[in-house]
N, C-alpha and C positions, 0 to 999 in steps of 0.2 A: 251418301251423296244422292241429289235426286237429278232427274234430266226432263227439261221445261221445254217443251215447244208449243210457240207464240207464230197463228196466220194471221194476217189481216185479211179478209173478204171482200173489202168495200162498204158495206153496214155493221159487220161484227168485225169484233177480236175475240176470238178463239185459242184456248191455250189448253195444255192437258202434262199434267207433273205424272214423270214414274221414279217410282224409289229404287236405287242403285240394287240388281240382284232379279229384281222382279221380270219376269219373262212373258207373261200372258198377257193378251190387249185387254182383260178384261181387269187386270190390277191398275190398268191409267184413270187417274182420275181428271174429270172436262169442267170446263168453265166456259161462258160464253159473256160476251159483254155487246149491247146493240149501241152504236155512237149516238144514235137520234134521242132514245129514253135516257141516258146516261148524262145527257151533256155534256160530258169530258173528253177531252182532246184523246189521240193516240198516243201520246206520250204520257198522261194522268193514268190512264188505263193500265200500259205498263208499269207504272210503280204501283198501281195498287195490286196487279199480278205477284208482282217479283218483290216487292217489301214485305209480306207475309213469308218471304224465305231469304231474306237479308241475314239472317245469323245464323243461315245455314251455309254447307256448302252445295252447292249446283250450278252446271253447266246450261247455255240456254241455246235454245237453236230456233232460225224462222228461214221461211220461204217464199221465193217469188211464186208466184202465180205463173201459170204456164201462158194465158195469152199476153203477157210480159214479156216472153223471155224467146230468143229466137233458137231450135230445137232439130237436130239433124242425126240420122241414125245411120252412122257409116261402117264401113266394112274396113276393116287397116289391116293392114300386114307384120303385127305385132301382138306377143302379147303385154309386152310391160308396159308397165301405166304409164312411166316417163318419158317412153318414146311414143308411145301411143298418142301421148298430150302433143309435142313436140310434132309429131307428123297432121296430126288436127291443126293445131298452131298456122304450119303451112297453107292449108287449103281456108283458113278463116276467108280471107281477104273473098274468095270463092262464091263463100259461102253467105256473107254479108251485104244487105246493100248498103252500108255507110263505110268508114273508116274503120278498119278494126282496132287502131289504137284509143276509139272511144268505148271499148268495149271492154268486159269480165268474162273469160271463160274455161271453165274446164269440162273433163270428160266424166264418163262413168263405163267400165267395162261391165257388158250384159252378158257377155259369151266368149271364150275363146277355145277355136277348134282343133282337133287335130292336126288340122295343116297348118299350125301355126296363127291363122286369120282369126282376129276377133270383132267381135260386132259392139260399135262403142256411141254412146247417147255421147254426141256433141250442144253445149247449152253455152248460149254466150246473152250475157244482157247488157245493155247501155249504162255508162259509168254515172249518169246526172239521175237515173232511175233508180239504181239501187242508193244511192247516198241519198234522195229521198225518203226508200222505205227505210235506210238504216238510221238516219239521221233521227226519227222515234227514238229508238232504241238509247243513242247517244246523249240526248236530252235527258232521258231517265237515267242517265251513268249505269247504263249497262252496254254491253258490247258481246252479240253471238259469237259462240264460240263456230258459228258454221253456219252459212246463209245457203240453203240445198235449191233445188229446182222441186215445185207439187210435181209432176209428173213423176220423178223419181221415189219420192217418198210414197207415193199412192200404190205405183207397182209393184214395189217392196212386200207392202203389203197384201195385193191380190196375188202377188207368187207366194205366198205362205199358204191360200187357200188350194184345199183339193180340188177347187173347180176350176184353178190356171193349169191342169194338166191338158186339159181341152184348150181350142184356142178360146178367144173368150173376150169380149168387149166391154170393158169400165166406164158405164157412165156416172161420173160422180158432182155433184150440184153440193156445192156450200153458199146457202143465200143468193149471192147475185152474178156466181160464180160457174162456170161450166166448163168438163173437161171430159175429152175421151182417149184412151188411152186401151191401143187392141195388142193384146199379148197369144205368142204362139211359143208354147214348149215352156212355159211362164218368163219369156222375155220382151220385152217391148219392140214393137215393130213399126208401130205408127201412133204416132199425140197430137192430139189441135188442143186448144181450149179458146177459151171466150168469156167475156162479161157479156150479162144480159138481166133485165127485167123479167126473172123466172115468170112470175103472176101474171104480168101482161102478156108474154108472149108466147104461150107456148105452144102456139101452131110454128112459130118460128125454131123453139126447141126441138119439135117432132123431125121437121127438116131437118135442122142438125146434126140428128140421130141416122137419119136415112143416108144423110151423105158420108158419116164416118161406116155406114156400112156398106157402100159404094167403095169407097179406098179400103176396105177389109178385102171387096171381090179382088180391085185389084193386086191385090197380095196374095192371090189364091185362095181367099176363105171368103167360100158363100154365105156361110152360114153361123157365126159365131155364137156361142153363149153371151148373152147376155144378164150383166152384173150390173143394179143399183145402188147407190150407195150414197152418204153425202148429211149435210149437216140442213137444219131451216128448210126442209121438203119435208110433206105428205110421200114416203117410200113406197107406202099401199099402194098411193093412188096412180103413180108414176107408177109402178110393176103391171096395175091394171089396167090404164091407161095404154102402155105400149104392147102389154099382151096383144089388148084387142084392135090396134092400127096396124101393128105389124103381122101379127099372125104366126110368133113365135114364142115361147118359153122367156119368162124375164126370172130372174134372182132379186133378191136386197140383200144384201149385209147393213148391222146397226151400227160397228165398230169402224168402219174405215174411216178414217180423217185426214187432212192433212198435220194438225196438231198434234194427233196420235202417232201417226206413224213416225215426226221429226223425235218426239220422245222415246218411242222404241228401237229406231234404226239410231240414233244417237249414242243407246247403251251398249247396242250387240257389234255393229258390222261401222259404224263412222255413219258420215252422211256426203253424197258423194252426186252428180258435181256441184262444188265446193264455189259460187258463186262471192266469196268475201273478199273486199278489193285489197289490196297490200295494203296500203294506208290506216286500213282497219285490224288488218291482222297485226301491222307495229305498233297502233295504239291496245290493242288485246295485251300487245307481247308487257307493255309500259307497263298496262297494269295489274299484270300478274310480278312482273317485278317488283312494284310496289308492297303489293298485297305478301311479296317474300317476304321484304324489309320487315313489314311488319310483325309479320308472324317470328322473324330469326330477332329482333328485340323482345317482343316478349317473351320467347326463349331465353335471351340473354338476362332482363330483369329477372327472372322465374329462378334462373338458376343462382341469380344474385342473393338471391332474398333467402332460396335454399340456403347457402352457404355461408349466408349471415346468423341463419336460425341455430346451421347444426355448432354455427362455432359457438355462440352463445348458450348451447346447452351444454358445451364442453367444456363453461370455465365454471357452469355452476352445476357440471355433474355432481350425481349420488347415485348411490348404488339403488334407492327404491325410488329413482326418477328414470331410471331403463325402461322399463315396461311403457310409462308414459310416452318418451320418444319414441320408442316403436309402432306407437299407436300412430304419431300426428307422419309419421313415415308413412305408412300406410294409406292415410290420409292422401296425401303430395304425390303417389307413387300413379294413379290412372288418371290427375292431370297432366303430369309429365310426361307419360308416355304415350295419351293424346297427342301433346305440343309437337315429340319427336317424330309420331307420324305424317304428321302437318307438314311438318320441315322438310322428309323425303320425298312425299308427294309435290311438293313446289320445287324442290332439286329436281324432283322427273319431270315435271311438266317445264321448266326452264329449263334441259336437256333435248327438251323435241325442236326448239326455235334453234337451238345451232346446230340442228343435225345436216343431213350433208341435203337437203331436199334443197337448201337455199341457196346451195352451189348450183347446183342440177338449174336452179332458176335464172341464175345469172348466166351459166353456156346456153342456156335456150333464148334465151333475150340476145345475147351477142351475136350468135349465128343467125335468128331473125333478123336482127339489124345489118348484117352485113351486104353490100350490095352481091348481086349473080355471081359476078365475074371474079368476085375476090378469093382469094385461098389464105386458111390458115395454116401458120405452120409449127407454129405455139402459141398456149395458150397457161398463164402462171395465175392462179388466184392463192392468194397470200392475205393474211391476218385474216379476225374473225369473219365468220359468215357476217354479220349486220356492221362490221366495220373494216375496211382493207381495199387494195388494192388487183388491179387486173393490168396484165401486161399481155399484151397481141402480139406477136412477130409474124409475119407472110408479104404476098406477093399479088400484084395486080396488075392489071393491061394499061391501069388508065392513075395518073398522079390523082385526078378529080373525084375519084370515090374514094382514096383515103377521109379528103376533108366531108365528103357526104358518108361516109362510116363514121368518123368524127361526130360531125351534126347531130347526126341519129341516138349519138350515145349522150351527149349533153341532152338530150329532151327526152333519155326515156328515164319513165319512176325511181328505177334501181339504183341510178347513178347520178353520184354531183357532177353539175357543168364544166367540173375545170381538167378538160380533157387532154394530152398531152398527145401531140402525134411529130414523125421524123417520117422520111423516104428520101429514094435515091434510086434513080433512073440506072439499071444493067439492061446491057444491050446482049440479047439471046442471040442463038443462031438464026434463029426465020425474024422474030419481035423482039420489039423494046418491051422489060417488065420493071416495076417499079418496086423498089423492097421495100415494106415498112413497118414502123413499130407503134401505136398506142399504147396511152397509158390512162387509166382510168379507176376513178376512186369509186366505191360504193360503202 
């Protein structure tokens, strides 16, 4: 199997294939495509990437761009990922200046310490942006298997160098693209990035550079290594360049990418946070189903055809026609057992979509939705993860946030409109509470 990752930069597409097993950055191989020389849309581009490995098998991964994407590096009081999400979840609303139901987001844990506290990359981007960038993809009938954040995949990769043991500041430039990203103990501490006219501007870029090493002081490091890196730059000139403005030690690396490293962090570790909207993950999920069907039929012809050959050599057996069957056996014996491993790998990979992560999704979406003041006091999820029901029971101050609990559930993605609610006013010793039940389909 191989693993593809596809940037877009603004001017290029950028993509870099690793063959399934391969460990070293220097086994990806890069492709670049300019939009302006090429004439072809970002959708043409993609098929002429990805149809040179249409009879293959391979997973495909791409990424937002970091001045895309809105980027917060918090402290939580957990280590497990699903609470960790769930406790970020909370403070979105915080952290955003729009609505965060028009948003995508997940975490990524960078650290988690003895006491318990982990240090975790919050990335959330706007839903009408990435259906943009994804909507490429869609056109070409392919669908990532994982839409990551650059900042994460880049850091990825500068923590694998000996030089993130020191702290250490990544400037990385792909074309028309800018980003910095200062890592201490090789974790991420602080990202900006930016689009810019590299060639025109780069008294404006030296700035840039100056101010992400202002936000380095305030993080307590005066003095950082600096790391260049990046696709479409002169590397030299840029290392000599800020040698002599700055009046410190610069680095390049040739290998860091963001193409590369969605291809390598793809195969080893996933790719994390996981920016792909639902809607896209249940068209993912459709057409890996599909893609089952197909494979468990021509399993089923294969074996049809088998069973047709051997009866037919059984009604005009001969004793000096044995050795011939043996042959054409032999023959049938490493397509078949090709077919058979085809068929488990699609049994596993349609085993991950009803694993329990999609329950875990739906009590996080409920308890978001519930108003302050609500309490649950059961909670029933029944039939499949992508098809069933949820039943509520608890207790409120106020009859009016049932129906606003209600609302909330008819207009979120997870669930169909046709919501079902009952209550009933008990009067307490001090207040009146109100008991009630929902019921809701997803």
């Amino acid at each position: 199997m191989k693993h593809i990752g596809i940037f877009f930069t603004g001017t290029h597409l950028r993509a870099a294939v690793l063959e399934e097993g391969l460990q070293h950055t220097e086994s990806v191989q890069e492709f670049e495509y300019q939009f302006a020389d090429s004439g072809r849309s970002c959708t043409e581009l993609i098929e002429s990437v990805l149809n040179e490995y249409k009879d293959q098998t391979f997973r495909l991964y791409s990424a937002l761009p970091r001045h895309e994407a809105y980027v917060r590096i918090l402290t939580l009081p957990s280590g497990e990922k699903s609470e960790i999400k769930t406790m970020a979840g909370y403070d979105l609303a915080d952290l955003l200046p729009l609505n965060p139901e028009q948003f995508v987001f997940d975490t990524l844990v960078l650290k988690t310490g003895e006491d318990g506290y982990s240090s975790v990359m919050l990335a959330a981007a706007d839903r009408t942006l990435l259906r943009k960038n994804l909507d490429f993809f869609v056109s070409a009938s392919f669908i990532p298997s994982a839409f990551c954040l650059s900042s994460a995949v880049l850091c990825s990769q500068v923590s694998l160098l000996s030089l993130s043991a020191e702290p250490l500041l990544s400037v990385h430039c792909e074309d028309n693209y800018l980003e910095f990203n200062l890592l201490k103990e090789g974790i991420c501490i602080f990202s900006r990035g930016l689009a810019l006219n590299i060639e025109a501007v780069w008294d404006t870029v030296s700035e840039e550079i100056k101010k992400s090493l202002v936000s380095a002081s305030l993080q307590g490091i005066d003095q950082p290594r600096i790391l260049v890196s990046g696709r479409g730059i002169d590397r030299e000139k840029w290392k000599n360049d800020l040698s002599r403005e700055l009046g410190c030690s610069v680095e390049t690396d040739p290998y860091i990418s963001v193409a590369r490293g969605l291809a390598l962090a793809g195969q080893s570790s996933g790719l994390s946070p996981d920016l792909l909207p639902l809607s896209y993950t249940r068209a993912k999920r459709a057409e890996l189903k599909k893609r089952n069907l197909l494979i468990t039929a021509a399993l089923v012809v294969f074996n049809v055809f088998l069973a047709a050959n051997i009866f037919m050599v059984k009604i005009r057996q001969r004793q000096s026609f044995i050795p011939v069957l043996m042959t054409e056996m032999q023959k049938i014996e490493k397509p078949a057992m090709m077919l058979q491993d085809k068929m488990r790998k699609a049994r596993l990979a349609e085993s991950y979509f009803y694993s329990g992560k999609y329950v875990l999704g739906l009590m996080s979406e409920l308890y978001r939705l519930a108003p302050e003041e609500m309490t649950f006091r059961s909670l029933d999820i029944s039939g499949r993860p992508s098809s069933g029901t949820v039943l509520i029971t608890g207790s409120s101050s106020r009859a009016d946030q049932v129906f606003t609990f209600s609302a909330r559930i008819k207009q979120s993605a997870l669930f169909f409109p046709d919501v079902e609610n009952e209550y009933k006013k008990v009067n307490g010793a001090d207040t009146e509470q109100v008991e009630f039940t929902v019921k809701a389909k997803f």
